[in-house]
C-alpha positions in Angstrom: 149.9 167.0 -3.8 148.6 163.7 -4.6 145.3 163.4 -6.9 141.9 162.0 -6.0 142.7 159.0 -8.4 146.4 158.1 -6.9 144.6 157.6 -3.2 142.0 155.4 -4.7 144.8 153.4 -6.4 146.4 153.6 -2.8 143.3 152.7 -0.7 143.1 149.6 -3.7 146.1 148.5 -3.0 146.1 148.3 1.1 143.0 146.5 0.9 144.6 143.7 -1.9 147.9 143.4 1.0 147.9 140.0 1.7 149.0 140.8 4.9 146.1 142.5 5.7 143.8 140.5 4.5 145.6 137.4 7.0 145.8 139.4 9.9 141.5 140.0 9.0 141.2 136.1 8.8 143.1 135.5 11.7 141.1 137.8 14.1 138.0 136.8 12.7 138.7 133.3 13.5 139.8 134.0 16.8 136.2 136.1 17.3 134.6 133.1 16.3 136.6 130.4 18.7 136.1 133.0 21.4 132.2 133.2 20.8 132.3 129.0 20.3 133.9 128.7 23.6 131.8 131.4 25.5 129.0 129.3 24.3 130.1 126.1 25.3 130.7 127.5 28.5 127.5 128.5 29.1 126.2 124.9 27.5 128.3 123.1 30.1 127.1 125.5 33.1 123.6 124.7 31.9 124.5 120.8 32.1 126.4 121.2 36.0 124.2 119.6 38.8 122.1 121.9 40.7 123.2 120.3 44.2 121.3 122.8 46.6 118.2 122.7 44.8 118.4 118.9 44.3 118.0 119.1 48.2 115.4 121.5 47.9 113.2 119.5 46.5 114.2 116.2 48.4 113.6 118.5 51.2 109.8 119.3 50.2 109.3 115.5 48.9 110.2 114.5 52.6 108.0 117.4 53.9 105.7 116.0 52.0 106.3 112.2 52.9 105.8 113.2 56.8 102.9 114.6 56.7 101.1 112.8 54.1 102.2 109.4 56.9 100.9 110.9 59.8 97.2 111.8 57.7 97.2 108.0 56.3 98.2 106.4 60.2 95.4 108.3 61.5 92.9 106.4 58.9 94.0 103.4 59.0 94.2 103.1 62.9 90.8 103.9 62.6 89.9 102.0 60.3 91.9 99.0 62.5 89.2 99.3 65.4 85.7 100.5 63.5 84.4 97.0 64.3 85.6 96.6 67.2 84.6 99.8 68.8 81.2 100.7 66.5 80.1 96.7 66.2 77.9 96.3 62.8 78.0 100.1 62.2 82.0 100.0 62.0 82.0 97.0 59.5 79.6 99.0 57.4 81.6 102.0 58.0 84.9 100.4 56.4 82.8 98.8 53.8 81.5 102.4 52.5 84.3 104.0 53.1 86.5 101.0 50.2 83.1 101.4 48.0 83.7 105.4 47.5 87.1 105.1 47.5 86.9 102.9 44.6 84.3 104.7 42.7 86.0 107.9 43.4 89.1 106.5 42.1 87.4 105.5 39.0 84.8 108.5 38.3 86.5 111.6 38.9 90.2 111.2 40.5 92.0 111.7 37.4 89.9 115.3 36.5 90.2 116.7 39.9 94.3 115.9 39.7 94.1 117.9 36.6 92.2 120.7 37.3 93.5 121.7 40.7 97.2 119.8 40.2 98.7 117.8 42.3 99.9 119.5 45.5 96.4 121.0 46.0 94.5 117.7 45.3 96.5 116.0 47.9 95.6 119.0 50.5 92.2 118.2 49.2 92.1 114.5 49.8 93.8 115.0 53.5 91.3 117.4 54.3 88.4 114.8 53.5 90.8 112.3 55.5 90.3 114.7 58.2 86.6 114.8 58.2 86.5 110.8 58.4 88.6 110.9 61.8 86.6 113.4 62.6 83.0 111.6 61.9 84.6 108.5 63.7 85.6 110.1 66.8 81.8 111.4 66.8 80.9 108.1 66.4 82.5 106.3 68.9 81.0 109.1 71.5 79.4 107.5 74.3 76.5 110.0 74.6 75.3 109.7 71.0 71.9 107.7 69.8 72.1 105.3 67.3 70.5 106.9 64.8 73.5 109.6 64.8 76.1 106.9 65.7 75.3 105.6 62.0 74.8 109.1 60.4 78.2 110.3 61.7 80.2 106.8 60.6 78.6 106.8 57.2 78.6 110.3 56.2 82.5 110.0 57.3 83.2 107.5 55.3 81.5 108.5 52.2 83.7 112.1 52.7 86.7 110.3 53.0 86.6 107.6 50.4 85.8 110.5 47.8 88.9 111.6 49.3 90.9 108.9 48.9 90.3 108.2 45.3 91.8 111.3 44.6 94.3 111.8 46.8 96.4 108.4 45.7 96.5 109.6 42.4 97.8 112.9 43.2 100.4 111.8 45.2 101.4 109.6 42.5 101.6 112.7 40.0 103.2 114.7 42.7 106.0 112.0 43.2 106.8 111.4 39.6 107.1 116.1 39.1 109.2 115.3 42.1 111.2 112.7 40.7 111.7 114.5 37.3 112.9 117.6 38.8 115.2 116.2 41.4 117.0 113.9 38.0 116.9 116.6 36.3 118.5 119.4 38.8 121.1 116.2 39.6 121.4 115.6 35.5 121.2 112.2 36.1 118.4 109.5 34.9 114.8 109.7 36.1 115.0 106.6 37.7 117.6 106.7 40.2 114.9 109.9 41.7 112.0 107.4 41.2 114.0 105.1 43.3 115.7 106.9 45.9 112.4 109.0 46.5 110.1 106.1 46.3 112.1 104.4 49.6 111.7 108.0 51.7 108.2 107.6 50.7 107.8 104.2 51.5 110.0 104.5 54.9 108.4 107.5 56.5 104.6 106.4 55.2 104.8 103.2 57.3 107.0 103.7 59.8 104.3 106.5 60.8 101.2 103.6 60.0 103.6 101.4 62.5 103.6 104.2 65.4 100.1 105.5 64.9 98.8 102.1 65.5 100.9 101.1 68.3 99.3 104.4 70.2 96.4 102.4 70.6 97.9 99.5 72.0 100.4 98.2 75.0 103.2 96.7 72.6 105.1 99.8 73.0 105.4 98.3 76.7 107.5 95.3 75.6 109.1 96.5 72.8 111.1 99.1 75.1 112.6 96.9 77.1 113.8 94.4 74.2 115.8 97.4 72.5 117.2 98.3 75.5 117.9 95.3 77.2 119.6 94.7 73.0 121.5 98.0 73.6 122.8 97.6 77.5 124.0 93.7 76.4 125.5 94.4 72.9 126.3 98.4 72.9 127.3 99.2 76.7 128.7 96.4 77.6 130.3 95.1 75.0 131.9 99.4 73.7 131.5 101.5 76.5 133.2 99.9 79.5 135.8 98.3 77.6 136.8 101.6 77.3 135.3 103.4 80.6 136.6 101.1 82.7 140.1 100.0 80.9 138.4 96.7 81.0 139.4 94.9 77.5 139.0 91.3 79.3 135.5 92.0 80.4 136.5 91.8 84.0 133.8 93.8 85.1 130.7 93.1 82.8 129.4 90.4 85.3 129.5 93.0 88.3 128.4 95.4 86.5 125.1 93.2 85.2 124.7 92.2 88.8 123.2 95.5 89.5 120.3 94.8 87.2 118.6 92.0 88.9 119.3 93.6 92.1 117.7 96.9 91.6 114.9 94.7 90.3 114.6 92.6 92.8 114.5 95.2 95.0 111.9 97.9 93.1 109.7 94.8 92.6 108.8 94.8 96.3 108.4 98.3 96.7 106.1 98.7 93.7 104.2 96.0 95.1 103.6 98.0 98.2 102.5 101.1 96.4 100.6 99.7 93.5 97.1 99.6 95.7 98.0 103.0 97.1 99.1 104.8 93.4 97.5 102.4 91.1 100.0 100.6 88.2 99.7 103.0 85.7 102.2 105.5 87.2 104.5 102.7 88.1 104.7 101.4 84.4 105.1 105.2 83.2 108.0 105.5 85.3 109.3 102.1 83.8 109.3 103.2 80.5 111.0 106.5 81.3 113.7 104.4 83.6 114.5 102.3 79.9 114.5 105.8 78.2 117.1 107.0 80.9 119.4 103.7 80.1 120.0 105.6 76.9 119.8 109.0 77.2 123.0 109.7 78.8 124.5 108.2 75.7 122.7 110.9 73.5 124.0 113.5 75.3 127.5 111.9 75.9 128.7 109.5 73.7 132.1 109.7 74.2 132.6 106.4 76.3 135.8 107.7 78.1 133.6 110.5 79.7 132.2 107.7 82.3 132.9 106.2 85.6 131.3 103.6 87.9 129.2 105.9 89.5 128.1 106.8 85.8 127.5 103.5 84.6 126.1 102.1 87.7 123.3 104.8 87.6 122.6 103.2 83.9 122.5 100.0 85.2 120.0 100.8 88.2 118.1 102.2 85.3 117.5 99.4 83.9 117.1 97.5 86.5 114.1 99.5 88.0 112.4 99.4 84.2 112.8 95.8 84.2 111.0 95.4 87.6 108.0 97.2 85.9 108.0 94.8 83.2 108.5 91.4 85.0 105.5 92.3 87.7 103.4 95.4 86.7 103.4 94.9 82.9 102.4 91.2 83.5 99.8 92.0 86.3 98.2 94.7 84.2 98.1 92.3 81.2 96.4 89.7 83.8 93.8 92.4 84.7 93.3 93.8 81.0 93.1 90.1 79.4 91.3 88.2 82.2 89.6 86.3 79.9 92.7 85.1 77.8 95.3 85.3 80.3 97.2 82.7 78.1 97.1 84.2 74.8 98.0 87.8 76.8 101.1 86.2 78.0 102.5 85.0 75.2 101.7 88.0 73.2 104.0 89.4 75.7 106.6 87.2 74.9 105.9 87.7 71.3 106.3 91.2 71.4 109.3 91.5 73.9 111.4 88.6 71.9 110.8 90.4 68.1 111.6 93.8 69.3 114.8 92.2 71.0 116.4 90.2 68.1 115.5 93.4 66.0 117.5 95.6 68.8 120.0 92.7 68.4 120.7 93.1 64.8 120.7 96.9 64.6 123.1 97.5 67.1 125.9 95.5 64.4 124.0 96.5 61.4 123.5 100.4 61.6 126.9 101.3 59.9 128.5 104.3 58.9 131.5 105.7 56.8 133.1 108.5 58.2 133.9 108.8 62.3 132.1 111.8 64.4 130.6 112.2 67.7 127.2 109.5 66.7 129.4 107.7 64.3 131.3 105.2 66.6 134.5 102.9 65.9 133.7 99.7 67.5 136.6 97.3 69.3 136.9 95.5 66.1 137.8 98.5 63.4 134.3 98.6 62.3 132.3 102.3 62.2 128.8 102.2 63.4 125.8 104.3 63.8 124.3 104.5 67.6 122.3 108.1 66.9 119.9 105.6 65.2 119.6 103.1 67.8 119.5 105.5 70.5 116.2 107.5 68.8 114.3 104.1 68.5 114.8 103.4 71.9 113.7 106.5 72.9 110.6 106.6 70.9 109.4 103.3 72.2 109.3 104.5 75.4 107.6 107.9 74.1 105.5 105.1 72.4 105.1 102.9 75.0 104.0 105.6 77.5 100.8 106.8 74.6 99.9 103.1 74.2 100.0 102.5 77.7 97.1 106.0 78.2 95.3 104.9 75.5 94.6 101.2 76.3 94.3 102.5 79.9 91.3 104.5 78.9 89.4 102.4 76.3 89.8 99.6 79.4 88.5 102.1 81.6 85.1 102.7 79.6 84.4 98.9 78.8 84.7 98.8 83.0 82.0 101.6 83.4 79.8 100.1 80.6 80.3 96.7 82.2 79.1 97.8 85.6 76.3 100.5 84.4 77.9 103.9 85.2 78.0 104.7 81.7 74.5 104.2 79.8 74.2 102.7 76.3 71.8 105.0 74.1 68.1 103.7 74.1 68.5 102.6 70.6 71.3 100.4 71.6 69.5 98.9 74.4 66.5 98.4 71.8 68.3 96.4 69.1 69.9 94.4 71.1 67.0 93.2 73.3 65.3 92.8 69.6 68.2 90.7 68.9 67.7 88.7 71.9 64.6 88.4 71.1 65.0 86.7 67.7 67.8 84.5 69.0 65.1 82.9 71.6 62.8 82.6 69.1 64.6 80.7 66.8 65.7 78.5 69.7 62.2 77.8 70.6 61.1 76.5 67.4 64.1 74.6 67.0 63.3 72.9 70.4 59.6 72.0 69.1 61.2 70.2 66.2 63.6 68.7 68.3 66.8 70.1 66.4 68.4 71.7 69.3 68.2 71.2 72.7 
């Protein structure tokens, strides 16, 4: 039986056993590397880029982007035709509305972005946007004294400058939080975000300014016909019956182009005949939606083997019958609308129709792409291009076009009625500007007595 003492000894002498004590050192070092490595692991998944919600919040910035354009257009369309729709009152108008905005940007912006933050500072500040289209549509009310005329366009304008002071800055905070938390969900430098997020910014802010004002004029008109006549002369004839057709020498481009001067020729007589019975506003509609049709088939099928003569014929009388709009309805409307400047009205036409066209020009070579799929077509020469892109321009200058067209229709319309008397200015109107008149012969009559004017 062995003593208490003689297993103490024994216990002693396992724990002095070199062995032992290397097999201890050995698994506590492999604890440690384990726990070193588990940690770097989780380091290293800390560090790898959060793709999805990097596209999150590019997703809300562009949210963001859209409808922060679409509030700005609205004001500054406005703000394009004060003066010329409110006289004196509009000038004043735009001038209060710059005053606030600058003494709002300098007295309380920067507070108001702190205390409610950002995102809810820019609501803020588009609300008070709101209120100043509002006030200006009350404004420019036919039925409306002068007295209210000027209450409604000032107290807009003081509402929406306050708004405005603010609302810059806080879309300048809520882009740079943006910018920060798209580098750092990428785990890439801040300003690669600032940059990349600055140009969807930039892009969608006034491309929306560009259409918003365009709504209230006819350019829309002209500028449809130059990207389409850009995309029939560079796109279809020069990708899609090469292939349609089996035509690589261009056989049939000149047939095929024949069609369009016909059709013309022909639908420019017939609207002629019905313009005095249906008026040329229909007839101009239905020339915009003819230079929409030149491209919609190519939306829905842009595989150019799909088509046929009948196919491409169709496309061809499409344009054709939009390009008899535009050589005698456009022109006659822009005789009846500018009598008074038929010159300058014609070559704003020409203007208008000859940007748009070298712009449809360019695009149709300089819209590239990298990777072929059903938008992302391989021209004759190798090259990959992008005709989704074209395509939705075209289309929205004709949506465009058709807007513009309603909208100058109207405001022509009203200046008609006030012209001939069916529509009567407020009393107040009438008042000043028979004061006015008043002043204006007076003057002249004491000029005359001094013999200064005649």
């Amino acid at each position: 039986m062995v003593s208490g003492p003689s297993a103490s000894n024994n216990s002693k002498d396992d724990d002095d056993d070199p062995s032992r004590i290397a097999a201890a050192a050995i698994t506590s070092y492999q604890r440690m590397d384990t726990d070193d490595n588990n940690d770097r692991r989780e380091e290293e998944g800390f560090r790898r880029p959060d793709h999805i919600g990097a596209r999150r919040t590019l997703g809300n910035f562009i949210v963001m982007s859209v409808l922060f354009g679409a509030n700005h257009g609205c004001v500054v369309s406005c703000l394009g035709i004060a003066s010329a729709r409110l006289g004196s009152v509009g000038a004043w108008q735009s001038a209060i509305l710059m005053i606030t905005y600058a003494a709002s940007a300098l007295l309380g912006s920067t507070y108001i972005v702190k205390r409610f933050g950002p995102r809810n500072s820019m609501c803020l500040g588009m609300l008070c946007y709101c209120a100043y289209v509002g006030c200006f549509f009350v404004a420019t009310h036919d039925n409306i004294t002068f007295r209210n005329k000027e209450l409604a366009a000032y107290s807009g304008a003081v509402i929406g400058g306050i708004g405005a002071g603010f609302l810059w800055v806080s879309q300048g905070a809520y882009f740079l939080f943006a910018s920060q938390d798209h580098a750092q969900k990428l785990q890439r430098p801040v300003e690669e975000s600032t940059a990349s997020l600055a140009g969807y910014f930039a892009f969608l802010y006034l491309s929306e300014e560009v259409a918003l004002k365009l709504l209230s004029s006819m350019i829309g008109l002209n500028a449809v016909f130059g990207f389409t006549a850009a995309f029939l002369n560079s796109y279809i004839n020069g990708q899609v019956v090469p292939v349609a057709l089996h035509d690589p020498d261009s056989k049939y481009i000149g047939l095929l182009s024949s069609v369009v001067p016909m059709v013309a020729a022909g639908m420019s007589l017939f609207f002629g005949r019905i313009s005095p019975i249906i008026g040329k506003g229909p007839i101009l509609i239905f020339g915009a939606l003819c230079f929409g049709g030149v491209v919609l088939p190519f939306i829905v099928q842009p595989d150019a083997s799909e088509y046929g003569w009948a196919a491409l014929i169709a496309v061809y009388a499409f344009h054709g019958t939009g390009r008899a709009t535009f050589e005698g309805t456009l022109r006659a409307t822009f005789a009846d609308y500018f009598a008074y400047e038929n010159e300058g009205a014609f070559a704003n036409i020409i203007l208008q129709n000859g940007i748009a066209s070298g712009v449809g020009y360019i695009l149709t070579f300089a819209l590239l792409c990298e990777t072929p799929s059903r938008y992302c077509i391989e021209y004759n020469d190798g090259t990959l291009h992008d005709v989704w892109t074209f395509e939705l321009i075209v289309i929205v200058s004709a949506v465009v076009a058709i807007v513009g067209y309603l909208r100058a229709s109207f405001l022509q319309k009203q200046e008609q009625l006030l012209e001939y008397g069916m529509i009567q200015q407020p009393q107040n109107d009438l008042q000043n500007q028979t004061e006015e008149e008043s002043e204006d012969n007076i003057i002249l009559l004491e000029r005359n007595d001094y013999g200064i004017s005649t």
